[in-house]
N, C-alpha and C positions, 0 to 999 in steps of 0.2 A: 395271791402267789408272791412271793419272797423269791429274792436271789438264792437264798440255802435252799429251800423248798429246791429249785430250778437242778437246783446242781445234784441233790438228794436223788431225786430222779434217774439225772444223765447217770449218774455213778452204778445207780441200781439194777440199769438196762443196756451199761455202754459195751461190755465185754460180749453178750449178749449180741447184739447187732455187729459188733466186730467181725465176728467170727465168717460171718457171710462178706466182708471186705479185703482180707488177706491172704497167705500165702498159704498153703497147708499146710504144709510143716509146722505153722505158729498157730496155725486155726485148731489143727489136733490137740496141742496142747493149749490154748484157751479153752476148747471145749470142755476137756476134764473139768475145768477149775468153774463153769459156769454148771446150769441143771437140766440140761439139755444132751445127751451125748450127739443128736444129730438134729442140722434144722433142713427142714424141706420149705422150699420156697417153690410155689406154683404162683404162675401169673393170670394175677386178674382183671389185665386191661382189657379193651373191647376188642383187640384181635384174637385173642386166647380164648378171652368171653365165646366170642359167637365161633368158635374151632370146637367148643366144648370143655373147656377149664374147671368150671365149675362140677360138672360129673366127675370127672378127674380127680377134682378135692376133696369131694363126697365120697366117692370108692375109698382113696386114700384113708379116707380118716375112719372107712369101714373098715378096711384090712387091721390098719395098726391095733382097734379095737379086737378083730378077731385074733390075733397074735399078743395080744397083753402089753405091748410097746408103749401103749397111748403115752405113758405118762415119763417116758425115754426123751419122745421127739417132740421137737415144738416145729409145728405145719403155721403157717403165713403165707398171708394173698398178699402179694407185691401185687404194682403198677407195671407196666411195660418195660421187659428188658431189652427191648430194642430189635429184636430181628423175630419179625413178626411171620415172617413165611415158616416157622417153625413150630408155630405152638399147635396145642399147647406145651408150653415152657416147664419141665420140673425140675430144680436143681437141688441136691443135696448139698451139704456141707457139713462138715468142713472139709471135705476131700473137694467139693465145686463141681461135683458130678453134674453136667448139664445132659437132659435126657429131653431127645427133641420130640414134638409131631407124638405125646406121647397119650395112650390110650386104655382103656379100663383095664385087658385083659394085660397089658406091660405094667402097670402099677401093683398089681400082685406080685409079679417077679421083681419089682424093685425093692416090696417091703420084704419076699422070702430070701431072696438072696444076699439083695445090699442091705439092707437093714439089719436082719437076724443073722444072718451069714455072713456078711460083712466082705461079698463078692461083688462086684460092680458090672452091672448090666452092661456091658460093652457095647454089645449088637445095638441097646437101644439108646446109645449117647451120639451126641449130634458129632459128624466125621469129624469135623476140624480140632476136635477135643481130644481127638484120638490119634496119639505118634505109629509111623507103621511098626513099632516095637510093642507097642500094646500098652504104654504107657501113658496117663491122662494129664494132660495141661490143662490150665485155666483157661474159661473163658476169655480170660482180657488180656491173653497171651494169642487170639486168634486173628486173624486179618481183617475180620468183622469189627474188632475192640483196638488194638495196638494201637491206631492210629486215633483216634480218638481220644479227646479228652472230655469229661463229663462235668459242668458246671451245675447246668442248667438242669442237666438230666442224674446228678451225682444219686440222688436217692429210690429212684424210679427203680424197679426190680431188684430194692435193697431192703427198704423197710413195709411196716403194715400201715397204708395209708391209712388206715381207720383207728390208729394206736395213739395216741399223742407222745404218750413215753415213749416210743422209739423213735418218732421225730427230736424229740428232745434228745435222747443217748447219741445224738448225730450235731450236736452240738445249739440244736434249735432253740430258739427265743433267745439266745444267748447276745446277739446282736442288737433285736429290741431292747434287751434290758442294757447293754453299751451305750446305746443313743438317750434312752431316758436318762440315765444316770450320770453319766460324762461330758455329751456330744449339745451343741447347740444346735437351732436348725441349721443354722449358717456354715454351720461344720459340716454337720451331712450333706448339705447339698452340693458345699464344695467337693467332699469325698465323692460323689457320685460324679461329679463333674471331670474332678482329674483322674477317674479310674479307665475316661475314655468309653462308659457304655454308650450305646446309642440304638433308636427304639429299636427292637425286632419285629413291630411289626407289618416293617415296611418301608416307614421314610427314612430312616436312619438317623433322626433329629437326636443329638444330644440330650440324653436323659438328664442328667445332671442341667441343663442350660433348660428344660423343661418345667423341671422343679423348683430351680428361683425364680422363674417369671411367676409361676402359679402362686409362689411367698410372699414374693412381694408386690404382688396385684392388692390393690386395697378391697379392703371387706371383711366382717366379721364371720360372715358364714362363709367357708368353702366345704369344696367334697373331692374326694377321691375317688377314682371309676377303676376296674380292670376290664378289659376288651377282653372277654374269650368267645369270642363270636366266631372265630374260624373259619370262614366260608369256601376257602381257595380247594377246589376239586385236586385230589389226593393227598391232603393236608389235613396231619391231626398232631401236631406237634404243641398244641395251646391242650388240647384234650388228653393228651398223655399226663402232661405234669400234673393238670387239676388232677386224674385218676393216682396220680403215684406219690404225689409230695402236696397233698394241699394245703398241708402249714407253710408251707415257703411262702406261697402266695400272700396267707394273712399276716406271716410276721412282714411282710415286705410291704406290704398294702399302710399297717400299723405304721412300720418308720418312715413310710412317704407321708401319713397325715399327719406325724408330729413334727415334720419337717416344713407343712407348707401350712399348718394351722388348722386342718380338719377334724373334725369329732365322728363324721359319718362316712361311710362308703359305700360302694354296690358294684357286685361282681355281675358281669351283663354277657352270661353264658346260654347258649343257643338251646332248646329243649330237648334237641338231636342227640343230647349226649347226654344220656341218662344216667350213667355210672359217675361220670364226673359230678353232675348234680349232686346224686345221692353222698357220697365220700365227703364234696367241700360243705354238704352240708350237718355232716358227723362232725367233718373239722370245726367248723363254727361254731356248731355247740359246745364242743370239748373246749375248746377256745374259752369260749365265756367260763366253764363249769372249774377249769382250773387260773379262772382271773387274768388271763391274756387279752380278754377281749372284755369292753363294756368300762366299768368306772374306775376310776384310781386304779390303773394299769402299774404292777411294783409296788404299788405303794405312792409314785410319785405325781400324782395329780393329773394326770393323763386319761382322760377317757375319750374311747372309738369303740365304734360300732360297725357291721357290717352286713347287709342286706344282699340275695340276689334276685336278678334278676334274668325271669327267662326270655329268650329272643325266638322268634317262631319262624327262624328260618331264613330271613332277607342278606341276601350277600351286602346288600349296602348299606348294614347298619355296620357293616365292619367300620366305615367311613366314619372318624370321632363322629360329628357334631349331628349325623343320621341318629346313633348310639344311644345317645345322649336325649335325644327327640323321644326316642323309644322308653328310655327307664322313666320320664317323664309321664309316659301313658300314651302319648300321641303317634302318628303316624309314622312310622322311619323314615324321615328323610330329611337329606345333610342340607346345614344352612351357607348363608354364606360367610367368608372367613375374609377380613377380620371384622365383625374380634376373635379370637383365638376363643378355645373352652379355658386357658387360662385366666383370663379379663373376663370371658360372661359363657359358662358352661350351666353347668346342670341347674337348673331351676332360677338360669338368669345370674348363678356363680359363679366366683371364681373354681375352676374343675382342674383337679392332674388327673389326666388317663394316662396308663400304659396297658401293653398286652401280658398277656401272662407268662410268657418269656422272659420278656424283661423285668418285670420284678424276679424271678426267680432268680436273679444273679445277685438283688440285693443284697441280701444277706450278709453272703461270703466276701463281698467285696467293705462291708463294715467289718466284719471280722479278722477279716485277712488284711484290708487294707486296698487304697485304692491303686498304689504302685503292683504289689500283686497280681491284679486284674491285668494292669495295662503292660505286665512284661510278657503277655500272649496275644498274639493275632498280629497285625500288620501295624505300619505308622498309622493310618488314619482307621483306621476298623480295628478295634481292641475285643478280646476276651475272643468266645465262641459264638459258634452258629449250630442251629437242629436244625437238622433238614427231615422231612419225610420222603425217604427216597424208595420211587415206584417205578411201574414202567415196564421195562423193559431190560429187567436186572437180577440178577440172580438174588442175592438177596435186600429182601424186601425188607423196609423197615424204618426205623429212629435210629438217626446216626446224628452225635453233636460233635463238630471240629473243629480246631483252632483256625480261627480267621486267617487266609493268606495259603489252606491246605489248595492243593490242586482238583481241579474238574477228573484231570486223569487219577489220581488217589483216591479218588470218592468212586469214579468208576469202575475201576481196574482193581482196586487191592480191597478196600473198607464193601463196594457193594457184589467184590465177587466176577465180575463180568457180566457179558453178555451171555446170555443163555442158546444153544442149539449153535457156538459158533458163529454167529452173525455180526455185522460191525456195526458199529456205534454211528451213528449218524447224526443225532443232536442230543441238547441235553434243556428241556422248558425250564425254569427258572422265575420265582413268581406268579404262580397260575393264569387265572384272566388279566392280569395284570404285567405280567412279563415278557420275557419274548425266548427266543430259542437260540442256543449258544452251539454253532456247528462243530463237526468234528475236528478242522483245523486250529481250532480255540482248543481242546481238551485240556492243554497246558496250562488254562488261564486258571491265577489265583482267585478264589472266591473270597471276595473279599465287594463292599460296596461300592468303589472305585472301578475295580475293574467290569462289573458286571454290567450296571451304569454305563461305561466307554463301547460297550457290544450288540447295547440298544436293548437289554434286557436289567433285571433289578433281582434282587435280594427277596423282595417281597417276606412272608409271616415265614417261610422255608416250605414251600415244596417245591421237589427235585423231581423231576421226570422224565425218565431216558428213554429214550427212540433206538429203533434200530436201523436198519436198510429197508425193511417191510413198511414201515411210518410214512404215510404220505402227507406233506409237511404243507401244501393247500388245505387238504383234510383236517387238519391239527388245526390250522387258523380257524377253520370253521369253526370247528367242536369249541372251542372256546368261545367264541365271537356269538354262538346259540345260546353260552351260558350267560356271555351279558347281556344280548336284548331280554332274555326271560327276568332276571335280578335288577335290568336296570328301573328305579322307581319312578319313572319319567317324570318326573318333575321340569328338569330342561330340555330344552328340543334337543341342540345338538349330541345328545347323547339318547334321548328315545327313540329320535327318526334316525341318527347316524350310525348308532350301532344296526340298525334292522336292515339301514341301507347297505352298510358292508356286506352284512350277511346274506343280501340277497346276492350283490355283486360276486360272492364266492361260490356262492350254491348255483350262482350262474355258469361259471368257469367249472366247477365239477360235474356239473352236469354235460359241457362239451358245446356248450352254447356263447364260448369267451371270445371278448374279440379285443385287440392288444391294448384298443383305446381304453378299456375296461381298467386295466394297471394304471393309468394317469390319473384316472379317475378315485380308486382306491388312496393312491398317493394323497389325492389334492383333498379329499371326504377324513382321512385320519389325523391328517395334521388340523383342521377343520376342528375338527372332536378338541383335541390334545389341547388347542388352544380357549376353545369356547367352551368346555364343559363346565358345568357348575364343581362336582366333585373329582375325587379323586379314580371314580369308575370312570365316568364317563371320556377323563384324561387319558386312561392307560388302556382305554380297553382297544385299541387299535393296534397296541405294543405286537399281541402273537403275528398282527399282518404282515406288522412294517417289517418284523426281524425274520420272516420266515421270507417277505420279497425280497429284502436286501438280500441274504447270502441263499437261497434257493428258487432263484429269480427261474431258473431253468425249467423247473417242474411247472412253472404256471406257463411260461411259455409253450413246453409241451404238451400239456391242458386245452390249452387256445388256439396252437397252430397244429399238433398232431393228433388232438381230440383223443389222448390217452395218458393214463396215468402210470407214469414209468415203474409205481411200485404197487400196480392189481389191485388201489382200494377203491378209489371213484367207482361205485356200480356201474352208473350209469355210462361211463367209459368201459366197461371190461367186455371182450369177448371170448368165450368156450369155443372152443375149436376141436373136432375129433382128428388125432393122426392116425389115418388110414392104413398104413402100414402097423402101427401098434395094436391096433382095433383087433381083436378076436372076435368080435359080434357076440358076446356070452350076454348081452341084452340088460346089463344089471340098471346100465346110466338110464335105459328108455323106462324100463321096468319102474325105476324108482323118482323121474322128471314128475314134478307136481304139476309144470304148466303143458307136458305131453310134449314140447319140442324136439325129441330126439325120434328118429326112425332109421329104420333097417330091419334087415331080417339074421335069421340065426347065422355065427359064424362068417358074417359078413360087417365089413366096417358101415358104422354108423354114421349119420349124418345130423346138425346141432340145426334146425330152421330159428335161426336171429334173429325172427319178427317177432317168434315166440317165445323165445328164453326172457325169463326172469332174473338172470346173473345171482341163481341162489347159491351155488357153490354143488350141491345134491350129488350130481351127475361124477363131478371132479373126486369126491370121496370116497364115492362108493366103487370106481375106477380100481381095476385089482392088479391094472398093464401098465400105468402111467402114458393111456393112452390120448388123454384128453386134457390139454392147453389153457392157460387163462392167461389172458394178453392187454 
């Protein structure tokens, strides 16, 4: 592959891929001039995937064939367009028609009407698209998009991850061939350096200050890692991009190895994510088949290569030097540090890892420049952040934002609210690794600094909102179970210390806590924090400490009132009949699995608490709101 070659390409395919990026006004008339009059983009990330996307694309592309259109509209599987409580995602263009949650029997009427008819499904476009005049705005003019900016995420539900030419009409490889042909290593690494990135997948270490220690570590062999091991429960933000841009990855991966001297790589993505598999490894091949990948890269003397590698699942290979143990063949588990994987990583080399995040910025930050990059986000936290925001929030999804946006704008505007009316209560931050940011915080900028100062972290980005319902002892648990299972005990204080936590809270939610218990929590985490071998068995105390610091009350009430102020402790909750509500219509006895409820007809009922199993039954099937949980 040649520079001309490169450019022959982007030229061939750029107008083409435009079209799905701009305004409509300008999109209608690129259309004309390209050979497509309309493109449909259906998304084929794992959210859409498993909503049913694929039948969607199949119907699709039966219809246009029954109407003669086929060879009108050009149909494309994107990656994930980010607001995933909707799919599956169809969007037309160049009008930007976004048609939500959509299904076999509505894709007929999108091809008879919008298609051939050239009338736009109203009824079936997602509300926020839709003015109460009746007129359609773009998606990236919605509360969802506005405030976002898309770095990381810029191609994801824009091109066909499995196209390489439309990577390329997006300006792809275009930065590799910059660095071969212009750039020293010393160059790049300082660009990477002054653009202010820093890792996303976690520590926030200086990307740039990463890549010259790994340069100028002596040795003739090195190697290049990407982490997309992803493990943090509600967190697929490494798994979106693999599925939506996974040339980013390898042109990224390429300029990190001719920067720090490597010929080899290996991508160390989890088995779990089947789609991304499959795609990065279309990309890879296309890679090699048009000379991006493998020998005299350009032309200019440059050859790399790129392996992956699948992970079966262990949260703690997330940890580099576990990772690293792993692509080696052997057992995941993290060694001790130092040396760094810079001085002695993968098979005893010098290693640069980063997560798939953060290469994804590489690119644009060689293209654009490193000032660029660094005149967004905060002083010390430059460019963006993805979060995968869950929870307890109206809309569900992949949102990326400028470093320094607010807790409340991620809340409030970008995720929609709180659903059923309810208030915000916390917001987890970092999975098992972080801690919980209360509602008097909502203001606070998200940025590494400030999340850090709240006794919570940044972590790989997932966001997770709580409501008033959220029992925030409950919430330490649920996590504190996910790291004794993941933890690979290797060191005590984090195989006996996490288990001990965990019992100590399932003590307290069961109504068995007694106050000395919290001293003890206190003096067993920081224990951990300090003694751990890794970086699990450090943070995994994090959801305790931050959920006793600012909701110290609820375990108090746990301990001294033997009840959970927000109905989720089973083993605290009590069913109550109000006698006065009761009609005696028999439904709660009729339908009690363990038999605890009696009475006779038309008479109020009574709950025997020896026998309740606090399964909820009796409360649902309730037609008076006669019956209590407390």
């Amino acid at each position: 592959m040649t520079i001309e070659q490169l450019n022959e390409i982007k030229a061939k395919r750029a107008d083409i891929v435009k079209v799905r990026t701009i305004i409509r006004e300008e999109g209608e008339k690129l259309a004309k001039e390209t050979a497509y009059r309309k493109q449909i983009l259906v998304c084929g990330g794992t959210g859409c995937t498993s909503s049913g996307s694929m039948k969607i694309l199949e119907a699709l592309n039966e219809e246009l064939k029954a109407t003669g259109i086929q060879d009108e509209i050009l149909v494309v599987r994107t990656g994930c367009f980010g607001l995933c409580s909707l799919g599956p995602i169809v969007i037309v263009y160049p009008e930007g028609a976004f048609y939500a949650q959509a299904t076999v029997e509505g894709i007929k009427r999108i091809v008879d009407e919008h298609l051939v008819k050239g009338e736009i499904c109203k009824d079936l476009l997602y509300k926020e698209t839709v003015h109460e005049d009746g007129s359609i705005i773009s998606l990236y003019e919605t509360n969802f998009y506005k405030k976002q900016k898309r770095i990381a995420l810029r191609n994801c539900g824009v091109i066909d991850p499995e196209n390489i030419e439309e990577y390329i009409a997006t300006e792809g490889y275009q930065a590799l061939y910059k660095v071969l042909d212009s750039m020293t290593p010393d160059q790049v690494a300082q660009e990477v350096l002054d653009s202010g990135l820093r890792g996303r997948g976690g520590a926030g270490f200086p990307t740039g200050r990463k890549w010259m220690f790994t340069k100028d570590a002596p040795g003739d062999v090195k190697y290049v890692a990407c982490n997309a091991d992803e493990g943090d429960p509600g967190a697929f933000m490494d798994r979106s991009i693999l599925e939506g841009d996974p040339h980013a990855i390898i042109e990224a991966m390429t300029i990190a190895a001719y920067t720090v001297g490597a010929n080899q790589g290996y991508v160390y993505v989890r088995a779990e994510y089947p789609v991304a598999v499959h795609r990065l490894s279309i990309a890879l091949q296309q890679a090699r088949d048009y000379g991006l990948l493998g020998k005299n890269i350009f032309g200019k003397g440059f050859d790399f290569d790129i392996e992956i590698r699948l992970g079966a699942g262990a949260f703690v290979c997330g940890e580099e030097t576990a990772l690293l143990t792993s692509i080696e063949g052997n057992r995941g588990e993290p060694r001790p540090r130092p040396p760094f994987p810079a001085v002695k990583g993968l098979f005893g080399k010098p290693t640069l890892l980063n997560n798939v995040e953060t290469y994804s910025n590489i690119a644009q930050i060689i293209r654009n420049g490193a000032a660029w990059y660094a005149s967004m986000g905060t002083e010390k936290s430059k460019g963006t952040k993805v979060f995968a925001l869950g929870g307890k929030i109206t809309n569900v999804g992949l949102v990326e934002i400028p470093m320094g946006t607010t807790l409340r704008e991620i809340v409030e505007e970008i995720g929609g609210g709180i659903p059923n009316g309810k208030k915000f209560k916390a917001a987890q931050t970092g999975g098992p690794s972080g801690g919980c940011i209360p509602a008097q915080y909502i203001d606070t900028p998200i940025d590494y600094e400030s999340l850090s100062a709240l006794g919570s972290m940044m972590g790989s980005g997932g966001l997770i909102v709580m409501d008033e319902d959220n029992c925030m002892v409950d919430v330490s648990k649920f996590y504190l179970n996910f790291t004794v299972d993941e933890s690979c005990g290797k060191c005590t204080p984090c195989r006996i210390g996490t288990r001990k936590l965990y019992q100590l809270l399932e003590k307290i939610t069961d109504g068995k806590g007694e106050m000395k218990d919290l001293d003890t929590i206190d003096e067993l985490a920081n224990h951990m924090k300090s003694s751990s071998l890794c970086a699990l068995g450090q943070s995994a105390p994090n959801p305790v400490l931050s959920t006793l610091q600012y909701f110290k009350d609820e375990y108090i009430a746990h301990i001294e009132g033997k009840c959970c102020p927000s109905g989720v402790c089973k083993n605290l909750l009590q069913y109550n009949i109000i006698a006065d509500k009761c009609k005696g219509c028999t439904l709660c006895a009729r339908n009690c699995p363990a038999k605890a409820i009696t009475g006779t007809v038309k008479q109020p009922h009574v709950i025997d608490q020896s026998k309740c199993i606090k399964c909820g039954v009796c409360i649902s099937n309730c037609k008076f709101g006669a019956i209590i949980k407390k």
